[in-house]
VEXTIKE-981186 format. One record per residue (C-alpha): residue number from 1; residue in three letters; x, y, z. Coordinates in steps of 0.02 Angstrom, whole numbers, plus 50000, padded with zeros to 5 digits. Layout:
<atoms>
+------+--------+-------+-------+-------+
: nudo : vexlum :    c1 :    c2 :    c3 :
+------+--------+-------+-------+-------+
:  NUM :    ala :     X :     Y :     Z :
...
+------+--------+-------+-------+-------+
</atoms>
This chain:
<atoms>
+------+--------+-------+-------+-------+
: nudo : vexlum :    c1 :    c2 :    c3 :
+------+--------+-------+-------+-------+
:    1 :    unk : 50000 : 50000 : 50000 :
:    2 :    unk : 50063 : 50176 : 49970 :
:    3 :    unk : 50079 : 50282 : 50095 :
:    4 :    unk : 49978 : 50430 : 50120 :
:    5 :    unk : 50104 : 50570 : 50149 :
:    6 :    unk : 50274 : 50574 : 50214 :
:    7 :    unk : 50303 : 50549 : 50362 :
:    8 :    unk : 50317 : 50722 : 50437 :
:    9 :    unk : 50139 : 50777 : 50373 :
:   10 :    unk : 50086 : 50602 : 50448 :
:   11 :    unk : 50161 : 50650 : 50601 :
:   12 :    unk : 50078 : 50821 : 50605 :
:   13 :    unk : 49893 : 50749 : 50547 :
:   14 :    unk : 49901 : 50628 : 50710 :
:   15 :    unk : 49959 : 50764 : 50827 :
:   16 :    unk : 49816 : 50890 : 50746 :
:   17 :    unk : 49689 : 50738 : 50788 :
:   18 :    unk : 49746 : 50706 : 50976 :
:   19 :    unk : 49720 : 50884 : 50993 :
:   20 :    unk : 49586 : 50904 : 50941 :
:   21 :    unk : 49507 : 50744 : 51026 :
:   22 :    unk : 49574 : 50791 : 51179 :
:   23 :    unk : 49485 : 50972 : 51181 :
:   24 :    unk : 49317 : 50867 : 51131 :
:   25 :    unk : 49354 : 50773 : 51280 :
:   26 :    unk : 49364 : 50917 : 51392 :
:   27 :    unk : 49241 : 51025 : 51319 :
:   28 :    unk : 49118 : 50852 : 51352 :
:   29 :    unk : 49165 : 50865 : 51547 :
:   30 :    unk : 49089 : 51033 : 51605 :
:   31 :    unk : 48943 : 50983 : 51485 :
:   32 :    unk : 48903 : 50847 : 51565 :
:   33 :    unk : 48912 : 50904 : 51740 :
:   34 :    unk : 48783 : 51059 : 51704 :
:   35 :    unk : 48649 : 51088 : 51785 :
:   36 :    unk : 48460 : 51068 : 51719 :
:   37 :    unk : 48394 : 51143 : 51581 :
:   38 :    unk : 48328 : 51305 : 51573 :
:   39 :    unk : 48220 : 51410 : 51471 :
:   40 :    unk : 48078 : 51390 : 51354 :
:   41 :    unk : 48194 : 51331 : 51176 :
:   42 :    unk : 48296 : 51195 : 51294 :
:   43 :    unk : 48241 : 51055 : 51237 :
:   44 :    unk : 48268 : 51074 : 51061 :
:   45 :    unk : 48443 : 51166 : 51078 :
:   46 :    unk : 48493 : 51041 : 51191 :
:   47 :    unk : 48473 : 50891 : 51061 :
:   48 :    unk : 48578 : 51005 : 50941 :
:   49 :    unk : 48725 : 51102 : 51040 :
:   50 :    unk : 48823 : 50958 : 51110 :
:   51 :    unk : 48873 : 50879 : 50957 :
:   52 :    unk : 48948 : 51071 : 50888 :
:   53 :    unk : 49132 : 50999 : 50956 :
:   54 :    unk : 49121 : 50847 : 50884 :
:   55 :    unk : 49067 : 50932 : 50730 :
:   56 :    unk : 49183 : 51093 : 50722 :
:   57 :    unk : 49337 : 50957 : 50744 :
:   58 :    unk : 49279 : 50854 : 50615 :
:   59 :    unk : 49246 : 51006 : 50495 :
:   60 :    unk : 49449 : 51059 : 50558 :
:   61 :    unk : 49501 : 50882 : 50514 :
:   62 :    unk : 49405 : 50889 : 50319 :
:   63 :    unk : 49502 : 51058 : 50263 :
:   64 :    unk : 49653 : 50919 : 50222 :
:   65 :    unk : 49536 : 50821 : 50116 :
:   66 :    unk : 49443 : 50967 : 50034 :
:   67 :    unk : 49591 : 51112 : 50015 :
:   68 :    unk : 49483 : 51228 : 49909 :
:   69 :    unk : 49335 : 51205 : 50019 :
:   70 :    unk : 49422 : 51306 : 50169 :
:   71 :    unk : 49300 : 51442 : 50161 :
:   72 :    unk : 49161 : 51332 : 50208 :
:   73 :    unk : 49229 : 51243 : 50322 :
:   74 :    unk : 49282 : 51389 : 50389 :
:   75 :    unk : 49115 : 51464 : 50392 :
:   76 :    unk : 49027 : 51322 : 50442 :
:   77 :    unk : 49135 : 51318 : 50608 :
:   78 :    unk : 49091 : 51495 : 50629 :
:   79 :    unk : 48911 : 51483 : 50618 :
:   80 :    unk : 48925 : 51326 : 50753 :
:   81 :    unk : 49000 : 51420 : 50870 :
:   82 :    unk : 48889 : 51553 : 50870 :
:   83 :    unk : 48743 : 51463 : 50852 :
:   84 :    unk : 48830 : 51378 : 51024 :
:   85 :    unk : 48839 : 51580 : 51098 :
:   86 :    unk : 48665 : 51586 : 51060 :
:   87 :    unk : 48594 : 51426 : 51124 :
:   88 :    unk : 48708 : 51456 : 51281 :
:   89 :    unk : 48614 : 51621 : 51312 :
:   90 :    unk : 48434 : 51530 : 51290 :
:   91 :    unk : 48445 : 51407 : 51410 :
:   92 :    unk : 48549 : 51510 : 51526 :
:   93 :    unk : 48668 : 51345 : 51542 :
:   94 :    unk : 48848 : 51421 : 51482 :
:   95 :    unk : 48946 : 51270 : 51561 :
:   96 :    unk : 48851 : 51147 : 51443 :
:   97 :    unk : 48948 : 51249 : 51286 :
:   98 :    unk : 49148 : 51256 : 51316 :
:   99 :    unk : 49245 : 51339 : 51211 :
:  100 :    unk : 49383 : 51241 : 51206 :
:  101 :    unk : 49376 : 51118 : 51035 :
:  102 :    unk : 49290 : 51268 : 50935 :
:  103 :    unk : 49450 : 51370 : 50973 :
:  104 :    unk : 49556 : 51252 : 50906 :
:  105 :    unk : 49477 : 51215 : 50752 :
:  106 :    unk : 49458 : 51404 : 50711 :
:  107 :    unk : 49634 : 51415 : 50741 :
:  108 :    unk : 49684 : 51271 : 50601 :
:  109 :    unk : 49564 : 51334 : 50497 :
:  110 :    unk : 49636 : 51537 : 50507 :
:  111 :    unk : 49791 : 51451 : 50471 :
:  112 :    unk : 49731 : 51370 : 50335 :
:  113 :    unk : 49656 : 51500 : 50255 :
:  114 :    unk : 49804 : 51635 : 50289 :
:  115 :    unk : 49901 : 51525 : 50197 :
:  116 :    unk : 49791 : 51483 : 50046 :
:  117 :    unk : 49672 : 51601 : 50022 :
:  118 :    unk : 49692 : 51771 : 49916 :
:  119 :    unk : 49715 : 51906 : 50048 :
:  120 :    unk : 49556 : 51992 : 50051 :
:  121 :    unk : 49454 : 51838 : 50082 :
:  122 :    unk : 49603 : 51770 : 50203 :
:  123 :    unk : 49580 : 51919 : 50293 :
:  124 :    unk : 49364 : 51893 : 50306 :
:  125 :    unk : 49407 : 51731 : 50357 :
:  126 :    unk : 49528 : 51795 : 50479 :
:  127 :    unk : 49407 : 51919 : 50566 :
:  128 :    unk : 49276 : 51840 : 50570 :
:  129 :    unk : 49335 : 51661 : 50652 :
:  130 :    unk : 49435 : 51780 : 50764 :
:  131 :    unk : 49281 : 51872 : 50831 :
:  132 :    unk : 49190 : 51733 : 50874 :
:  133 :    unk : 49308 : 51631 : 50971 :
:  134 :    unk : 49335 : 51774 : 51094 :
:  135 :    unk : 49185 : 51857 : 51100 :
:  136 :    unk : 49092 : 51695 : 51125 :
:  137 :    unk : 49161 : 51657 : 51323 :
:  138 :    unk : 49119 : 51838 : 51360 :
:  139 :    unk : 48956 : 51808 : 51313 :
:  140 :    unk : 48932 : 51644 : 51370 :
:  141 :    unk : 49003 : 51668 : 51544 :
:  142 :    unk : 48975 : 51866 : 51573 :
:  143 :    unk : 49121 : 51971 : 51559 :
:  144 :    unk : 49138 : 51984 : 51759 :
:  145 :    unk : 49153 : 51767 : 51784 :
:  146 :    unk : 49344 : 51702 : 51793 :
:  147 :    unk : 49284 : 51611 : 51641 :
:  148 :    unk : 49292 : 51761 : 51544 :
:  149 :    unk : 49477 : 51748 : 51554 :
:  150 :    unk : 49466 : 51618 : 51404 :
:  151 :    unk : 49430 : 51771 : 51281 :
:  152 :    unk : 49625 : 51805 : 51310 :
:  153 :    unk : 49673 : 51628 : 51262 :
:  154 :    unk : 49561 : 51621 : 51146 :
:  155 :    unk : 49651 : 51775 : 51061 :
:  156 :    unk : 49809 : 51708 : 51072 :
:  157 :    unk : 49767 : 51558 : 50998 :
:  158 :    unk : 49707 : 51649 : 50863 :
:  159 :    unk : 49859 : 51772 : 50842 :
:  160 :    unk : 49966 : 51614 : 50834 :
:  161 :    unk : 49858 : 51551 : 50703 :
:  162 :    unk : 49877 : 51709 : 50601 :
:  163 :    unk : 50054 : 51729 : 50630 :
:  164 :    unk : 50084 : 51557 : 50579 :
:  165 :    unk : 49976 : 51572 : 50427 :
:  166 :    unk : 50077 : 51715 : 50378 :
:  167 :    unk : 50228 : 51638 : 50407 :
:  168 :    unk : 50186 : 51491 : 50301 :
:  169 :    unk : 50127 : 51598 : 50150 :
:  170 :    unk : 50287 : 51685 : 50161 :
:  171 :    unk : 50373 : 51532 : 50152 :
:  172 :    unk : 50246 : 51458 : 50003 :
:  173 :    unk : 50292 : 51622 : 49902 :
:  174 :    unk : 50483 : 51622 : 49921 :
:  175 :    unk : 50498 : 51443 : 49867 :
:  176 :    unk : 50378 : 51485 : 49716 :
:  177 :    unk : 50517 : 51640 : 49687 :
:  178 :    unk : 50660 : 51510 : 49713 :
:  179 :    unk : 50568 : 51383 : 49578 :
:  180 :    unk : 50560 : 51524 : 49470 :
:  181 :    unk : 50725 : 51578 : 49471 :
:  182 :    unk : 50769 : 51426 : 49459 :
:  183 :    unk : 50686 : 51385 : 49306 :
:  184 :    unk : 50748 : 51543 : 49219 :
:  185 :    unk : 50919 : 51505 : 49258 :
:  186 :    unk : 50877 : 51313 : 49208 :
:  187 :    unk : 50816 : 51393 : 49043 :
:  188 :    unk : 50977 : 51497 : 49039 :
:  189 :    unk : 51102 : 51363 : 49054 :
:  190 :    unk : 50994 : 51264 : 48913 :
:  191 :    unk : 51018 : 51399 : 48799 :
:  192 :    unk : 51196 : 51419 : 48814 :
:  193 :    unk : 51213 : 51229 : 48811 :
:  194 :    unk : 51121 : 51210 : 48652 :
:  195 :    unk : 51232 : 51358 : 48587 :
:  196 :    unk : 51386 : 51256 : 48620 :
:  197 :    unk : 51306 : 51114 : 48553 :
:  198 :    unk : 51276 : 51173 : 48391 :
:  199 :    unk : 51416 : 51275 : 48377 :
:  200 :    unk : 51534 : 51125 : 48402 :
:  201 :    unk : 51462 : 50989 : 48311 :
:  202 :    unk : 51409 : 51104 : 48149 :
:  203 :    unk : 51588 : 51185 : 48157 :
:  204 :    unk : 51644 : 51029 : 48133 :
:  205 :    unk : 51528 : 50987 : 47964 :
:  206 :    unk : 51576 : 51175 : 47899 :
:  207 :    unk : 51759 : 51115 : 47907 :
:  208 :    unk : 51759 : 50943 : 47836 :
:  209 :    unk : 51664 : 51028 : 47697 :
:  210 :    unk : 51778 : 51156 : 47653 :
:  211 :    unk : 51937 : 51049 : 47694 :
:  212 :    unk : 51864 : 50957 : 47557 :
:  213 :    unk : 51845 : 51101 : 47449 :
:  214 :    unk : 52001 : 51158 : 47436 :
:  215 :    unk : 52071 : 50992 : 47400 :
:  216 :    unk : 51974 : 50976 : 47268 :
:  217 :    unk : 52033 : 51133 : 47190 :
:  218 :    unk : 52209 : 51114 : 47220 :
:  219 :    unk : 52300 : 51008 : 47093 :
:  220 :    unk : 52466 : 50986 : 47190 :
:  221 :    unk : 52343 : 50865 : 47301 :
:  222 :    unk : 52318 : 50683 : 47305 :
:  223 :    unk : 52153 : 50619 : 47231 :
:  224 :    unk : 52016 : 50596 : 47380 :
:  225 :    unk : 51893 : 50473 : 47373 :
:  226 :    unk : 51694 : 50561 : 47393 :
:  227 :    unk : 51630 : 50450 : 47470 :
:  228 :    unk : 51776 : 50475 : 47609 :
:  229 :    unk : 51725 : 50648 : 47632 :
:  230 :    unk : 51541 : 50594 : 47625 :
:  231 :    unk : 51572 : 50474 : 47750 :
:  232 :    unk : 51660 : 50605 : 47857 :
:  233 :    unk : 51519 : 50722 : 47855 :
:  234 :    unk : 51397 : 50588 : 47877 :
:  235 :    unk : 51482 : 50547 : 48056 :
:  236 :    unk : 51497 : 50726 : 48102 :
:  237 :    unk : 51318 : 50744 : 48056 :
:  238 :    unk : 51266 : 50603 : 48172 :
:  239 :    unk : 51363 : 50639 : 48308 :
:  240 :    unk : 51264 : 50820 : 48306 :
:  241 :    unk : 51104 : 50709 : 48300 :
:  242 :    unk : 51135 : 50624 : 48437 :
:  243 :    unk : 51204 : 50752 : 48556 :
:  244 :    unk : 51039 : 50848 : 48482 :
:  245 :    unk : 50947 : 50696 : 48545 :
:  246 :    unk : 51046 : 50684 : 48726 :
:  247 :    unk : 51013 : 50866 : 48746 :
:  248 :    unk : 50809 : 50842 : 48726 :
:  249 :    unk : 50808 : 50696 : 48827 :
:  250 :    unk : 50852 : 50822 : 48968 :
:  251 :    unk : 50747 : 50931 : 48917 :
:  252 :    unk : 50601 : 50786 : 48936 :
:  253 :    unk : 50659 : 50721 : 49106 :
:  254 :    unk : 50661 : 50782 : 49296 :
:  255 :    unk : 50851 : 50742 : 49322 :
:  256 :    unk : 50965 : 50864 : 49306 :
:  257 :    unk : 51105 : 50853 : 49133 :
:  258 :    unk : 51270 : 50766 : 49180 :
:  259 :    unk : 51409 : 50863 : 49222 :
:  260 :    unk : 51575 : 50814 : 49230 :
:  261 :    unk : 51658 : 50798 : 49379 :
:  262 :    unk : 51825 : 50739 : 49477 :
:  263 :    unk : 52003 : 50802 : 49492 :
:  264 :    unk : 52038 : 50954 : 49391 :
:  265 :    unk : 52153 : 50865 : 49269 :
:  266 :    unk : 52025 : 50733 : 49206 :
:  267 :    unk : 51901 : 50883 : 49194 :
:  268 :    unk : 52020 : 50968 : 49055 :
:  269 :    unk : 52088 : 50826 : 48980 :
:  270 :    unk : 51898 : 50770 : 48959 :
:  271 :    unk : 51866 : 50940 : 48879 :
:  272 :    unk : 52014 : 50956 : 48769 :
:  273 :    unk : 51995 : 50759 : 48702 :
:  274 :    unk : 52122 : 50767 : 48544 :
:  275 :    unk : 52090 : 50943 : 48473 :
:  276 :    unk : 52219 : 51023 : 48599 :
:  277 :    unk : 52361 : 50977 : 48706 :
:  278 :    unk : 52342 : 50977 : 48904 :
:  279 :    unk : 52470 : 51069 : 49017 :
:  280 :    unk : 52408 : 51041 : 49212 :
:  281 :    unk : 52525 : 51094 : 49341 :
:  282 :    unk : 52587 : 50977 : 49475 :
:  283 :    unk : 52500 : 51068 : 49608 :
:  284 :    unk : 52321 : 51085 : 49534 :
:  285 :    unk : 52322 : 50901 : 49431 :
:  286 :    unk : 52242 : 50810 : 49571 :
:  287 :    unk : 52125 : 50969 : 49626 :
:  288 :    unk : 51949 : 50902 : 49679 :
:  289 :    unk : 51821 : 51020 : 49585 :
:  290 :    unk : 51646 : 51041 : 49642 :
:  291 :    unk : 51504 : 50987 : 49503 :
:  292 :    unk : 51461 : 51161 : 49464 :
:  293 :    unk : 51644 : 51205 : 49440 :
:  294 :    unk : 51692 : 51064 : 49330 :
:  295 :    unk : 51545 : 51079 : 49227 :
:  296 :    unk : 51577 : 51275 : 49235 :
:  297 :    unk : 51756 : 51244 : 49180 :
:  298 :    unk : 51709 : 51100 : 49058 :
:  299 :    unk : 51606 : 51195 : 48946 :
:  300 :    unk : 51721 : 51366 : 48964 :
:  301 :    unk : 51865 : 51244 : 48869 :
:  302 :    unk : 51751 : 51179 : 48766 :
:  303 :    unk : 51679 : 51329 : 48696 :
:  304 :    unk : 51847 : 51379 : 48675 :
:  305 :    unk : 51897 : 51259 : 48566 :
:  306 :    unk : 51756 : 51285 : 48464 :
:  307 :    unk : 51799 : 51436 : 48446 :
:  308 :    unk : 51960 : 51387 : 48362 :
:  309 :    unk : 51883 : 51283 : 48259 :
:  310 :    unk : 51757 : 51424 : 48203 :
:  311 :    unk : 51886 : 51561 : 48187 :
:  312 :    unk : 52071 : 51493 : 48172 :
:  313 :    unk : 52042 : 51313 : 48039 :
:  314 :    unk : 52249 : 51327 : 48037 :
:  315 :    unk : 52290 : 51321 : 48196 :
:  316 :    unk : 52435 : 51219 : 48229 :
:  317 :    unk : 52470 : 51235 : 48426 :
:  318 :    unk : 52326 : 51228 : 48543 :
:  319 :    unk : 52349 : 51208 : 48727 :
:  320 :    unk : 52244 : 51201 : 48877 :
:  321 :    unk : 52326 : 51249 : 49034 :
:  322 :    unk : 52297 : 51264 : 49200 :
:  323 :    unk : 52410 : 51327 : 49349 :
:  324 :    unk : 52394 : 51405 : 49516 :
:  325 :    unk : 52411 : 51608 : 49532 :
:  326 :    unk : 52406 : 51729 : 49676 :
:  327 :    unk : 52274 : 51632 : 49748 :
:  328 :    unk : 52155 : 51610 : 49601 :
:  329 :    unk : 52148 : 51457 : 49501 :
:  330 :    unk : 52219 : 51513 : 49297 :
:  331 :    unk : 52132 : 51395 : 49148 :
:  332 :    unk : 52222 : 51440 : 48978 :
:  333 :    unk : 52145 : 51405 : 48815 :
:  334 :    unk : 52291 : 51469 : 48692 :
:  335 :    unk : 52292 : 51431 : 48495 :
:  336 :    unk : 52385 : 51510 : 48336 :
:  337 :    unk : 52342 : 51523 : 48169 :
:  338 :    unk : 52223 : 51685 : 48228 :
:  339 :    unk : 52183 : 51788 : 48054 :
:  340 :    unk : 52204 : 51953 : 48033 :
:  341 :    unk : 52034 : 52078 : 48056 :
:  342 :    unk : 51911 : 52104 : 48175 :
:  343 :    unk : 51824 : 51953 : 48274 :
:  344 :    unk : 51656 : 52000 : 48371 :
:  345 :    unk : 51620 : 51930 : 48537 :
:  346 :    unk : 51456 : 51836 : 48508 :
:  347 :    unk : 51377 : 51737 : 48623 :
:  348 :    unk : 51496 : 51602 : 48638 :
:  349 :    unk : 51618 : 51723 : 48747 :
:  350 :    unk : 51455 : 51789 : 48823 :
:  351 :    unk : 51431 : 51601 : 48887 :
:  352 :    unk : 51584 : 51574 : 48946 :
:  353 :    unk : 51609 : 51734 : 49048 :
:  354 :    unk : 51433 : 51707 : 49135 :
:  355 :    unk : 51475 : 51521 : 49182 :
:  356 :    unk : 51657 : 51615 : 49257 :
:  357 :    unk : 51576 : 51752 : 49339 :
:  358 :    unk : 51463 : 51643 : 49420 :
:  359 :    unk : 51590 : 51570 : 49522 :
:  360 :    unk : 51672 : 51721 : 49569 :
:  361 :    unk : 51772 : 51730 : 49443 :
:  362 :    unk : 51824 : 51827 : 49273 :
:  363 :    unk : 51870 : 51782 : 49112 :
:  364 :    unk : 51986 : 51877 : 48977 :
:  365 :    unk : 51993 : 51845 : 48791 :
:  366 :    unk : 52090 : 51941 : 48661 :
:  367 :    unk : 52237 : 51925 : 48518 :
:  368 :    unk : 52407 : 51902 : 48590 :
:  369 :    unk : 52571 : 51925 : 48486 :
:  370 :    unk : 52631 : 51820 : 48357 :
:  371 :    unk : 52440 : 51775 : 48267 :
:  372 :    unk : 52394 : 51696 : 48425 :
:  373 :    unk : 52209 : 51701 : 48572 :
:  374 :    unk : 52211 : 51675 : 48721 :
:  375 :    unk : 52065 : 51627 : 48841 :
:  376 :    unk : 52085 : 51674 : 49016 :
:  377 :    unk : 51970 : 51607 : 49172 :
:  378 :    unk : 52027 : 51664 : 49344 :
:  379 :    unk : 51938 : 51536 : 49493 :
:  380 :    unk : 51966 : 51628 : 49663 :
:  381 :    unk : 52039 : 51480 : 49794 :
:  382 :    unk : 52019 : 51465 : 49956 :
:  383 :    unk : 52104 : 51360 : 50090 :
:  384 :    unk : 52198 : 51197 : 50053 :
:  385 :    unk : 52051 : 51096 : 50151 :
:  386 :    unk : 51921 : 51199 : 50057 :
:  387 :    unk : 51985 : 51256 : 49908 :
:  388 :    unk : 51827 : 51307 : 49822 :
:  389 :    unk : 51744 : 51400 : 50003 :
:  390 :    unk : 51731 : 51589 : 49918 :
:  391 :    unk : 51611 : 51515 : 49794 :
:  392 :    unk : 51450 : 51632 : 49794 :
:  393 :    unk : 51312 : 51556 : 49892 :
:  394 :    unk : 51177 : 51451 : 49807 :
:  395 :    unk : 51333 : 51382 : 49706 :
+------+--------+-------+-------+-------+
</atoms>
């Protein structure tokens, strides 16, 4: 059988029960104990009123069950306990109508309802359960009997209600903020993902094809074989297919995409595959990364490399590196074969300095002598036994 709940809400359903069949039970001993009835309306109120606690808690007990049904439950408990004031003031027997279980349910119910309802009708509900749980031991036991003094717990029970109420629809709207944000950034890191995506596996087709091209126009070549090429493209094509595929898979489920993770060396040397040459220092090879940062770092070298595919087809020497610097971890992307003119940013570098900045971080990228780019990313470090502590919070 499958549960009902977890375990916490079970937990909290029992103890709401106890409670309330415990205030039952003591509203039931005064009412028993009263004296004779009075007045001309007894008999009839007196077959009615003692079942309003058994009533009002099961009415409590039902807002679970029926969540959109608060405000008649809420007014139904209302109307009992006044109709309870009333019939305590016809037959002049106040003793025989305790207070106690209609209290509590008004006070689950205000919470409820804080909680759930738009404000304007919380705020009905509110004032109106609130007014008659303390006016109704005034009136029922005179404002100068001790029992009178129940109007002040009665209050507080109700401003406890409230304030927890409140408190719980604050809570309700900052996780619907956090979801939120959370989605956009979800939606965020999705786009630049299916940037990268593209941008890496097309790059690829655009450069078999024109690799192909000018071999075929130079005569000093040796003869290729089409169906070669074809072949080539054909596997560069699929590949993009089924990273396209991968990608909308995570799109379809709940669990969150893969990201590399590990020491820092395996994370570059991952990223860099044979396109580019890894340089780790001693120090930093074995570095434990967090997810975030290794998939952070992962895509910033991968992206780089794209890059060089996209705007430097000649490039000869391309190295990843990574070091230790005046406290900040330094990844290097560095290639050659850079042509003259102007390169624009795009959103490629756009990517990659969000993913650095989000860990504290910056990033640099820009021509260097000799026809060469370089790709900066500065990590701040921390402490040897927490190297990665100064990441922002919510990293």
């Amino acid at each position: 059988m499958t549960p009902v709940g977890p375990p916490a809400r079970r937990g909290v359903f029992v103890a709401e029960v106890v409670v309330l069949l415990v205030a039952t039970a003591a509203d039931a001993v005064p009412a028993l104990r009263a004296d004779g009835p009075r007045g001309p309306l007894t008999p009839v109120l007196e077959t009615v009123l003692p079942s309003v606690g058994g009533a009002v808690a099961v009415l409590a007990v039902l807002r679970r069950r029926f969540p959109r049904r608060i405000e008649l439950l809420a007014g139904a408990v209302v109307g009992f306990s006044l109709l309870s004031t009333l019939g305590s003031a016809v037959t002049e027997r106040a003793s025989a109508h305790p207070v106690v279980t209609e209290v509590v349910a008004a006070a689950l119910l205000v919470a409820a309802g804080c909680r759930r309802l738009p404000p304007v009708r919380a705020a009905v509900l509110a004032v109106a359960a609130g007014a008659a749980v303390v006016l109704a031991p005034v009136v029922r036991h005179g404002p100068d009997g001790p029992a009178a003094l129940l109007a002040v717990a009665a209050a507080l029970t109700w401003g406890a209600a409230l304030a927890l109420g409140l408190i719980l629809r604050d809570a309700d709207a900052r996780h619907r903020r956090e979801l939120e944000r959370t989605r956009a950034d979800d939606r965020l890191r999705l786009a630049r993902e299916l940037h990268d995506l593209v941008a890496h596996h097309v790059t690829g087709i655009v450069v078999r094809t024109r690799a192909a091209q000018a071999l075929a126009g130079n005569p000093a070549a040796p003869a290729q074989d089409p169906l070669e090429v074809y072949g080539e493209i054909e596997e560069a094509a699929a590949e993009a297919l089924t990273a396209t595929r991968r990608l909308v898979g995570v799109l379809r489920s709940d669990d969150p995409s893969p990201a590399p993770g590990g020491a820092l060396g395996d994370v570059l040397r991952t990223a860099a595959g044979d396109r580019a040459s890894a340089h780790v220092a001693d120090d930093v090879e074995g570095l434990p990364l967090p997810p975030s940062v290794a998939g952070a770092l992962h895509r910033v070298v991968l992206e780089a490399l794209t890059n060089v595919r996209r705007h430097a087809p000649r490039a000869a020497d391309v190295r990843v590196a990574a070091r230790a610097e005046d406290g900040d971890l330094v990844v290097e992307v560095a290639n050659d074969g850079v042509p003259a003119g102007p390169r624009g940013d795009g959103y490629g570098l756009t990517g990659m300095a969000e993913r650095v900045a989000a860990l504290g971080g910056a990033l640099e990228a820009g021509p260097r002598p000799g026809g060469r780019w370089l790709v900066t990313a500065r990590v701040p470090l921390g402490p040897a036994d927490d190297p990665f502590d100064r990441l922002p919070r919510g990293i």
